[in-house]
C-alpha positions in Angstrom: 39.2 25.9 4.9 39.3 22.6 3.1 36.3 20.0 4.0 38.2 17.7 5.8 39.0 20.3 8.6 35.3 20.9 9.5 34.7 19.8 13.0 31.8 16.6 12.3 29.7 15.6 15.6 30.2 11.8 16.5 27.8 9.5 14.9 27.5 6.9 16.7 29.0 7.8 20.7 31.6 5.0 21.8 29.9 2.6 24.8 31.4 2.5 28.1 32.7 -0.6 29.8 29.4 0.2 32.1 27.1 0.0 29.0 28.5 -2.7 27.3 28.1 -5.0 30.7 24.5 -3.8 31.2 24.2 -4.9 27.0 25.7 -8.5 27.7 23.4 -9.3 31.0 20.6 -8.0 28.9 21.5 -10.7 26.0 22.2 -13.1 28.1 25.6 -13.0 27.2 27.4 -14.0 30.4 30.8 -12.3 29.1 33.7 -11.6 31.7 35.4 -8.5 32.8 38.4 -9.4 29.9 35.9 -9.8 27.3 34.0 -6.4 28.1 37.5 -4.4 28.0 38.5 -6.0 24.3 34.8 -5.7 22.9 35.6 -1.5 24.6 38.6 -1.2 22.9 37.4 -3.4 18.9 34.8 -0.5 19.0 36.9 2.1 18.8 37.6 0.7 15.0 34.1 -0.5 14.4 33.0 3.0 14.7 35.3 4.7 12.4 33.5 3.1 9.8 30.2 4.5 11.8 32.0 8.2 11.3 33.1 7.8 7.4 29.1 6.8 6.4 27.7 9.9 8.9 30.4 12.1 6.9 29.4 10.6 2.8 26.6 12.9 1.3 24.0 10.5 1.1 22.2 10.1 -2.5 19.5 11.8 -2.7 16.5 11.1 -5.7 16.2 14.2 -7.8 13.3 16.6 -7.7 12.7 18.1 -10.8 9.7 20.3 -10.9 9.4 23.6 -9.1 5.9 23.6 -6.8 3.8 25.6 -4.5 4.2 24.0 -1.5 0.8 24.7 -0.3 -1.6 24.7 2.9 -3.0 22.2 4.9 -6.4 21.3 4.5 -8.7 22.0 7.3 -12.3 22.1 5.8 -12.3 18.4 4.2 -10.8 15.4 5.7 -9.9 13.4 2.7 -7.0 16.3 1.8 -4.0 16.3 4.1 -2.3 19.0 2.1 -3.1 21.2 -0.8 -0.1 22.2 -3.1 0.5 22.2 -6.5 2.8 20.5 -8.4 2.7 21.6 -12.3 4.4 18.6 -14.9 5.8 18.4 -18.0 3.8 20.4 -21.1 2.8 16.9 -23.1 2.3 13.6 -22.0 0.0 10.5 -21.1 -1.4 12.4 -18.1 -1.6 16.4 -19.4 -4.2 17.9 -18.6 -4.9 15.5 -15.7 -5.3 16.4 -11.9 -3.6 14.0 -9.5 -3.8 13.2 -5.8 -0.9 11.3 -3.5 -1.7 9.2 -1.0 0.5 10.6 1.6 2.3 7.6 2.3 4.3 8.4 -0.6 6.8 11.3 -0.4 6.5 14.5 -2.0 9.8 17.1 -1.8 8.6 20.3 0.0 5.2 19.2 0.5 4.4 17.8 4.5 3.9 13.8 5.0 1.9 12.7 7.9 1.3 9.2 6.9 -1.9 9.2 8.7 -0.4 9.2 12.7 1.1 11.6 15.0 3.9 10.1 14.8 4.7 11.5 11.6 3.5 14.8 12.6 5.9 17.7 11.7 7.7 15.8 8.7 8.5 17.4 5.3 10.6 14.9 2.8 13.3 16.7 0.3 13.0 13.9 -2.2 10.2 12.8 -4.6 8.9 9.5 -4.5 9.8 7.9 -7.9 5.7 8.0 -9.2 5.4 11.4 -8.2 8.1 12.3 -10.8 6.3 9.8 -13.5 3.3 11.5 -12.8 5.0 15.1 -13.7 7.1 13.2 -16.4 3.8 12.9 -17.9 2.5 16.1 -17.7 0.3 15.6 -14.5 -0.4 18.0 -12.1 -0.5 17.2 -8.4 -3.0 19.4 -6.5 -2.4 17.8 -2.9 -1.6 15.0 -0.6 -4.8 12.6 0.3 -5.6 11.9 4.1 -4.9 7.6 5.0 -5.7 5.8 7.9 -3.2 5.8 10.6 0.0 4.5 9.1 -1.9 2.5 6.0 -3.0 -0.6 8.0 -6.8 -0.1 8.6 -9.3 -1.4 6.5 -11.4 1.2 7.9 -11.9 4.7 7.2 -11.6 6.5 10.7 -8.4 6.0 12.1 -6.3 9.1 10.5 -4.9 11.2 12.9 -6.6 14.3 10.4 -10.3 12.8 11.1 -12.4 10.4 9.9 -13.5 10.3 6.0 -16.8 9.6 5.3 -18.1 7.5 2.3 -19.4 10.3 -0.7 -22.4 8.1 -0.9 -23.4 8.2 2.7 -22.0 10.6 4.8 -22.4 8.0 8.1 -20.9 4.8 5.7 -16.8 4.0 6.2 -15.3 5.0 2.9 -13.0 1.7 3.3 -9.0 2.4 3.9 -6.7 2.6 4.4 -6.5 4.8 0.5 -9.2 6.7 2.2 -8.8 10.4 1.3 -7.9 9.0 -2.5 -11.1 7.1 -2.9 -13.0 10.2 -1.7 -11.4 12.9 -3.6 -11.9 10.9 -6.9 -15.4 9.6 -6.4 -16.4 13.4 -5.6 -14.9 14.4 -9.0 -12.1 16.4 -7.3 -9.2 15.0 -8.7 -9.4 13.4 -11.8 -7.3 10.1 -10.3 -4.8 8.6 -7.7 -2.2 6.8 -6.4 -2.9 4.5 -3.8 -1.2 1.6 -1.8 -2.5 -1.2 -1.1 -0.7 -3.9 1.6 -4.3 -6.3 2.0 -7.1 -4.3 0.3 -6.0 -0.5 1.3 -6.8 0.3 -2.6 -9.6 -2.2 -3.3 -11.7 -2.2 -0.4 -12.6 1.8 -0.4 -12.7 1.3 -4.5 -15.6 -1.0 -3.7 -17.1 0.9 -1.2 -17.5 3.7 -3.2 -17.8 2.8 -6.7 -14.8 3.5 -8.1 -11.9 1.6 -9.8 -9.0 0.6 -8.0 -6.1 -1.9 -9.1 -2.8 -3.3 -7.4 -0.9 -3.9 -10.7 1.6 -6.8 -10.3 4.0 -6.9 -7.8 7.0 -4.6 -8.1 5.6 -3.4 -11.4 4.9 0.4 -9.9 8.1 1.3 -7.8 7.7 1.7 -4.6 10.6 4.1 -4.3 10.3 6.3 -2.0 6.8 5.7 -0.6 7.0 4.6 3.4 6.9 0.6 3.7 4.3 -1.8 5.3 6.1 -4.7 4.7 8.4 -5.3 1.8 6.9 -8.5 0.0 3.2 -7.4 0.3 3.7 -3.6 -0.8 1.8 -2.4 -3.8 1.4 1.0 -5.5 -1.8 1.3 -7.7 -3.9 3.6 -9.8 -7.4 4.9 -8.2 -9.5 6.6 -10.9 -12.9 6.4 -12.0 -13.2 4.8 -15.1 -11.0 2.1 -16.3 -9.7 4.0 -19.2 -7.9 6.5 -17.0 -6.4 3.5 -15.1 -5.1 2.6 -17.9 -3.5 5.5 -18.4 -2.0 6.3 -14.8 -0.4 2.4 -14.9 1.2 3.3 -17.9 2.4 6.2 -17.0 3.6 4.6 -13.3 5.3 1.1 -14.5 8.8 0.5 -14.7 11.8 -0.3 -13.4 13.4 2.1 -11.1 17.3 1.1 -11.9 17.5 -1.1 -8.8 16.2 1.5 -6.3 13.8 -0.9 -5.0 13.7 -4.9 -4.2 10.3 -5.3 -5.2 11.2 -4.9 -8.7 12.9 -7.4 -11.2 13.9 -5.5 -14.6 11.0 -4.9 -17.1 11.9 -5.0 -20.6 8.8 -3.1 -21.7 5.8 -1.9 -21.0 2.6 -2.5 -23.2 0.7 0.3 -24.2 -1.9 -0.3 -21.8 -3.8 2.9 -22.8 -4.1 2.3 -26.4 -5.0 -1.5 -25.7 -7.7 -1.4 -22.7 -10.4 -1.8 -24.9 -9.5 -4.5 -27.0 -12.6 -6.7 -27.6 -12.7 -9.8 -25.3 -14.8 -11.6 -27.4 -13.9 -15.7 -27.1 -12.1 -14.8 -23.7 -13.0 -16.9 -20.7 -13.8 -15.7 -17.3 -12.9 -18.4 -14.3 -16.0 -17.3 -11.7 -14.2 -18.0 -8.1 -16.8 -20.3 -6.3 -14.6 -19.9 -3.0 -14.4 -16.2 -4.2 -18.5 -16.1 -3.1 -18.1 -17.9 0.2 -19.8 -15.8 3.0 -20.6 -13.3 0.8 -23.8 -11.3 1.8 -26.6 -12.8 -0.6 -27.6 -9.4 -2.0 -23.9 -8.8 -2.9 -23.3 -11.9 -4.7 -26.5 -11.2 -6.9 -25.3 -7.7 -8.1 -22.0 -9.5 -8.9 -23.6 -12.5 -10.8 -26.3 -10.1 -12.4 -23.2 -8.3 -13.7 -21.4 -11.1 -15.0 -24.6 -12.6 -16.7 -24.5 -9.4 -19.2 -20.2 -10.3 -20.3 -21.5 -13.2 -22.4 -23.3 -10.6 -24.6 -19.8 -9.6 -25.6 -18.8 -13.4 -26.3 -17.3 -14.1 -23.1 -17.1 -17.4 -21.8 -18.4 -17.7 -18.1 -16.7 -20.9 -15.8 -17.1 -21.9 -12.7 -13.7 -22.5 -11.0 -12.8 -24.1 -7.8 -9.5 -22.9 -6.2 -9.8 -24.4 -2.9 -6.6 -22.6 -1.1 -8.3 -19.8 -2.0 -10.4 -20.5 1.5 -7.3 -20.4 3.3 -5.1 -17.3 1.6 -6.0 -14.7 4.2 -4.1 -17.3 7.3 -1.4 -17.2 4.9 -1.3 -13.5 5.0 -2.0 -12.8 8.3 1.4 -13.5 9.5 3.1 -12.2 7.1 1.4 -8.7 7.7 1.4 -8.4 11.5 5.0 -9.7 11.8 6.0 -8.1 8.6 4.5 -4.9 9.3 6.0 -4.7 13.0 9.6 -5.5 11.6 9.3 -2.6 8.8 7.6 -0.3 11.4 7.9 -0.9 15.1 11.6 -2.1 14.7 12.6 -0.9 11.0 10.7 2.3 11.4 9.2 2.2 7.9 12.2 0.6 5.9 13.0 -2.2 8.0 16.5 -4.0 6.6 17.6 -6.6 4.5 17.2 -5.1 1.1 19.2 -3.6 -1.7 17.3 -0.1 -2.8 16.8 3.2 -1.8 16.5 3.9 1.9 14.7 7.2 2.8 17.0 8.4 5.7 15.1 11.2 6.6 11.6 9.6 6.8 13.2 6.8 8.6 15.0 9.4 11.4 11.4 11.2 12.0 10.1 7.6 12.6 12.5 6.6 14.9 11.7 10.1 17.0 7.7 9.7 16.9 7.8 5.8 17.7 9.9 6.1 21.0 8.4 9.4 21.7 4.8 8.6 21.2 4.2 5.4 20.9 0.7 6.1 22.8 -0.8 8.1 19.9 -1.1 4.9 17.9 -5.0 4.3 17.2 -6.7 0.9 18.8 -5.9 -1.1 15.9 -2.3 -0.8 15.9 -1.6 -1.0 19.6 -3.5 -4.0 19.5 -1.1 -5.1 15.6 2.4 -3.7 18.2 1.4 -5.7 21.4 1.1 -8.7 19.0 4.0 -8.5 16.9 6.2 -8.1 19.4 4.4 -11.4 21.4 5.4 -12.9 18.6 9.2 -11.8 18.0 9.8 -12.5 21.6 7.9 -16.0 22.2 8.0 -17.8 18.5 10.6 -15.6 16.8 10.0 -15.5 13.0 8.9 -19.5 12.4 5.5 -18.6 11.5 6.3 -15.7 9.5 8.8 -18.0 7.1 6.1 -21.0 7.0 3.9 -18.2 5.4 6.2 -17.2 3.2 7.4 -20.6 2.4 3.2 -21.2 1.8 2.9 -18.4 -0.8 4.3 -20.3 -3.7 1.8 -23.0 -2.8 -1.1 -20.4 -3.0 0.8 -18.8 -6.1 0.6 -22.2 -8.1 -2.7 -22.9 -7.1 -3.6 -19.2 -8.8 -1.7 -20.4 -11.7 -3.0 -23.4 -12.4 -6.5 -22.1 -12.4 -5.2 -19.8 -14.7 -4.4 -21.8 -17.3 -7.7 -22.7 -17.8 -8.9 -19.3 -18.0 -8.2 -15.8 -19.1 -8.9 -13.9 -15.5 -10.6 -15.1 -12.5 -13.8 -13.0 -11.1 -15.3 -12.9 -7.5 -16.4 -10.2 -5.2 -14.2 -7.5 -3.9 -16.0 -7.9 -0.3 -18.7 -9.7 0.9 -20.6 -6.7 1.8 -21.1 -3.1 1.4 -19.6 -0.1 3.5 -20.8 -0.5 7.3 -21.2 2.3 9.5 -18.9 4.5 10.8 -17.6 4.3 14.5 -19.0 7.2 16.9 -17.7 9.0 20.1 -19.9 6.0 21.9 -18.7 2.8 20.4 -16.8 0.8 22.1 -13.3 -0.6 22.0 -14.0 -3.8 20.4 -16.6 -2.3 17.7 -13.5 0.5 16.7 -10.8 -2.5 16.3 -13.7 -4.2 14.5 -14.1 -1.2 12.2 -10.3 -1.1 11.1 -10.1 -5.1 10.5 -12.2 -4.8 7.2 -9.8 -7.7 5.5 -10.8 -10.7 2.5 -9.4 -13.6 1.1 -10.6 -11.9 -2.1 -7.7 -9.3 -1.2 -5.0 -9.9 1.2 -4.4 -13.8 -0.7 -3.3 -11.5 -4.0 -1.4 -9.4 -2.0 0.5 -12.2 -0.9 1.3 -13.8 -3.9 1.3 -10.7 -6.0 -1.7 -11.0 -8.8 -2.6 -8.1 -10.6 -6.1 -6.9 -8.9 -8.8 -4.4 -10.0 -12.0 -3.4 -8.3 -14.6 -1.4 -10.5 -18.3 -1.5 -10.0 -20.8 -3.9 -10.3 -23.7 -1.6 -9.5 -25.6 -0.5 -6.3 -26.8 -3.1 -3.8 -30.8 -4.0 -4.0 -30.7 -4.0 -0.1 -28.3 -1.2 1.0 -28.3 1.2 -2.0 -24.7 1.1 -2.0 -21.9 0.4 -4.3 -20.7 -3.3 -4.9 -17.2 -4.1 -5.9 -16.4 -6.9 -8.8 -13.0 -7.9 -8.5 -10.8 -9.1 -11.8 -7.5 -11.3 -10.9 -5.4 -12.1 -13.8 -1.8 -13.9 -14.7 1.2 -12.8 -12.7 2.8 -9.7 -15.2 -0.4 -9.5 -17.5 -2.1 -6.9 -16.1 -3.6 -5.8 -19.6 -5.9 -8.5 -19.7 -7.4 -7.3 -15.8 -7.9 -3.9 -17.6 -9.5 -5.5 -21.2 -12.0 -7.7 -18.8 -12.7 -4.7 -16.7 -12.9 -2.4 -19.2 -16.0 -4.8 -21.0 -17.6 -5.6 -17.7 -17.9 -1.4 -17.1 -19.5 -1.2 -20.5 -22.0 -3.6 -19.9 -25.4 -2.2 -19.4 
C-alpha cells in the first residue's frame, strides 16, 4: 500500500455556519448571513493547506547518544530525574558530570518544567546544549528540579517540593535554577546549565556561593529549551569555580544554523578556557554607585571589602554613575509579565513570530495542561496570568513595545559607561537568602517569596549584558553567602570571566 493511500485523521475539523456566527459576535464582527456562508465555503481550501502540514514529517533535532533513561528522584528535591547520559570519549568536558535544568529537553528522559502542567511529558529530541555537552565528552547524570515554570525568584514553588539552601536548610536556595544551584554547591554534579529570564541563574548563584553567568544574549542556543519570553531568554553555565565556567561556555556557544532567533551568526568563539586567567593587571573596574542603592549595609561591605583586595592585582577601581540603571527593572517588568504570558498562557511555551525550531510536542503537552489545569499554577503565576491577560485585554501590547522601544536607551547607557571601563561591578542582590515559606504563611508572604527580582539582574536581562555571579564571601551579619556581580561589553564575555576569575583568587 503506497503512503498516500493511508487513511490521515483531519487536522484541523471544518467550522459550521453555527460556529463561525458564534466566532463573529464574539469579535465583534457584525458579518451577515452571506458573509458567514462564503467564509464556510473559503475554508474548505484554507484547510487543505491545514491537512498537507499535519501530513509533512516534521524535522525533528537529532539525538545522538544512547542513555539510561533513568528514575525519578524521590529522596532529594533538587533532582527531578536521574539518568545517565554518557558523551563522547575526549573533549572540553570529559570526565565532567553535568546537570539539566529541566526546562531544557532531554530525548527519553521526563520534563516537568517545574508545574503540573507538564506532568506526564517525555521529549524525543535533545535540546541543542545537551548534545554540546555530550559533544564534549560530558556525562549527564539527571535533570534538576526548577520553580514552577522558571518564573520565581524563589526557591519553593516546584511542583516536586521545595529546595532548601545547602547552607541553611530553612534559607530559599534563590530560583528559579533551584535544583542546579543545589546539586553543584553540594558537590553532586560537577556543573550546570541554567536559564535565567531576570535572575533565575544569578540570584540562587548568590545565595549559595556559587558561580553563575548569563553569557551574552543568543550566544548559548536556546534550541530546544521551553521559552519565557523570546528577547529575555538566556542559557548559562552554573559551576563552582570560574575555571569550569569557562569551560561549559566554551563548550555551549555557538550558532545553532538558524534554529533559533536569539542568535545572530558567530564567527568564532575564543578559547575561553585557555584564556580565563589572563592577568588583569592595568584593567579598570567601573564600581556601579546605583548598583549599591538599597542594598543591605552588611552586603555592600562584603562586596567593597572584596573589591578593595583587586587593586593588589593592579586593577583600577572607579566609581561610575549610570543613572538608568535606577530604572532598568520598570523597563523589564513589562516585557516579562506580558512577554511571558504571550510565550506561555497564549503561545504555550513557544509563542509565534519567530524563525527557528518549534518543539511541537512540548508545545501540544502545554496546550493540554494549561486548559486542563490551569488551577495547579502556584500563587505567583496566577497572580503573573490574571495580570497579563488585564493587560492584553484593556491596553493591548502599548506598554510592552515602549519597553522594548526603552531597551536600546538602557543598552546605550551600559555602553557608554563601558567605554570608560573594562567591566562594571555591583552586588548581585541587596541581601542574603531569606527564609523559606511554611505550611502557615500567608498568601501575600508566598507571592512575596517568589518576587525575589534586582535592577542588578532583570536590567541585563533586558538588554542582554553578559552577567556572572561568584562569591564575595559570607555576610558578617547572616553567615551567608554574598554574590559580586561582573557586567561586561555586549559579546565580550571573556573579560566577565578574566575579572571574575582575579576577584575569586583574591584572598
Amino acid at each position: 500500500m503506497d503512503e498516500t493511500d493511508v487513511l490521515h485523521a483531519a487536522a484541523v475539523l471544518q467550522p459550521s455556519i453555527d460556529e463561525i456566527h458564534q466566532l463573529s459576535n464574539d469579535l465583534n464582527l457584525k458579518c451577515t448571513a452571506e458573509e458567514e456562508q462564503a467564509f464556510y465555503e473559503h475554508y474548505k481550501g484554507v484547510l487543505k493547506s491545514y491537512q498537507t502540514v499535519y501530513e509533512l514529517p516534521d524535522p525533528q533535532l537529532p539525538v545522538k547518544y544512547p542513555r539510561v533513561p533513568g528514575h525519578r528522584e524521590k529522596h532529594d528535591n533538587a533532582w527531578y530525574w536521574r539518568c545517565d547520559i554518557k558523551g563522547a570519549d575526549t573533549g572540553l568536558l570529559a570526565g565532567k558530570t553535568v546537570a539539566v535544568k529541566d526546562s531544557i529537553a532531554v530525548a527519553g528522559v521526563p520534563m516537568m518544567h517545574g508545574t503540573k502542567l507538564l506532568e506526564g511529558y517525555t521529549p524525543e529530541f535533545d535540546a541543542t546544549v545537551v548534545t554540546r555537552v555530550l559533544d564534549a565528552g560530558g556525562r549527564i547524570v539527571g535533570k534538576a528540579a526548577c520553580d514552577d515554570m522558571c518564573l520565581s525568584g524563589g526557591s519553593w514553588s516546584s511542583s516536586t517540593g521545595p529546595i532548601v539552601n545547602p547552607r541553611d536548610s530553612t534559607k530559599d536556595a534563590g530560583g528559579s535554577s533551584s535544583g542546579c544551584v543545589s546539586l553543584v554547591a553540594r558537590g553532586l554534579v560537577d556543573m550546570a546549565i541554567g536559564a535565567d529570564q531576570g535572575g533565575s541563574i544569578r540570584t540562587p548563584a548568590s545565595y549559595c556561593g556559587i558561580v553563575g553567568m548569563k553569557p551574552t544574549y543568543g550566544l548559548i542556543p536556546y534550541t530546544g529549551a521551553m521559552g519565557g519570553a523570546v528577547t529575555i531568554d538566556h542559557l548559562g553555565p552554573m559551576t563552582r569555580t570560574v575555571e569550569d565556567c569557562a569551560l561549559l561556555l566554551e563548550a555551549l556557544a555557538g550558532f545553532d544554523d538558524d534554529k533559533d532567533p536569539r542568535q545572530r551568526p558567530i564567527d568564532s568563539i575564543p578559547p575561553y578556557s585557555k584564556l580565563f586567567n589572563k592577568s588583569v593587571s592595568g584593567r579598570t573596574v567601573g564600581v556601579l554607585s546605583e548598583g549599591f542603592q538599597g542594598v543591605d549595609e552588611h552586603v555592600s561591605k562584603c562586596v567593597r571589602d572584596k573589591l578593595s583586595k583587586l587593586s593588589d592585582a593592579g586593577v583600577i577601581l572607579k566609581d561610575i554613575s549610570i543613572p538608568l540603571h535606577c530604572v532598568g527593572t520598570d523597563i523589564f517588568v513589562p516585557i516579562t509579565v506580558e512577554g511571558s504570558h504571550a510565550c506561555g498562557a497564549l503561545g504555550y511555551g513557544s509563542g509565534y513570530l519567530w524563525k527557528g525550531y518549534y518543539p511541537v510536542s512540548l508545545q501540544e503537552a502545554m496546550a493540554r495542561g494549561s486548559t486542563l489545569r490551569p488551577y495547579d499554577l502556584p500563587i505567583n503565576l496566577k497572580m503573573r496570568r490574571i495580570l497579563g491577560e488585564y493587560i492584553r485585554r484593556n491596553y493591548q501590547n502599548k506598554f510592552y513595545a515602549r519597553s522594548q522601544n526603552l531597551v536600546p536607551v538602557l543598552k546605550k547607557a551600559y555602553d557608554d559607561a563601558l567605554k570608560e571601563v573594562d567591566v562594571l561591578v555591583m552586588p548581585t542582590l541587596s541581601k542574603t537568602a531569606g527564609d523559606l515559606p511554611t505550611t502557615g504563611s500567608t498568601a501575600k508572604e508566598r507571592l512575596q517569596a517568589c518576587m525575589e527580582i534586582s535592577n542588578n539582574l532583570a536590567s541585563f536581562d533586558a538588554t542582554g549584558h553578559p552577567a556572572l555571579s561568584l562569591n564575595a564571601g559570607n555576610s558578617d551579619q547572616t553567615g551567608l553567602p554574598v554574590g559580586i556581580q561582573v557586567v561586561g561589553r555586549l559579546h565580550d564575555d571573556l573579560s566577565v570571566l578574566q575579572m571574575a576569575y582575579a576577584i575569586e583568587q583574591a584572598p
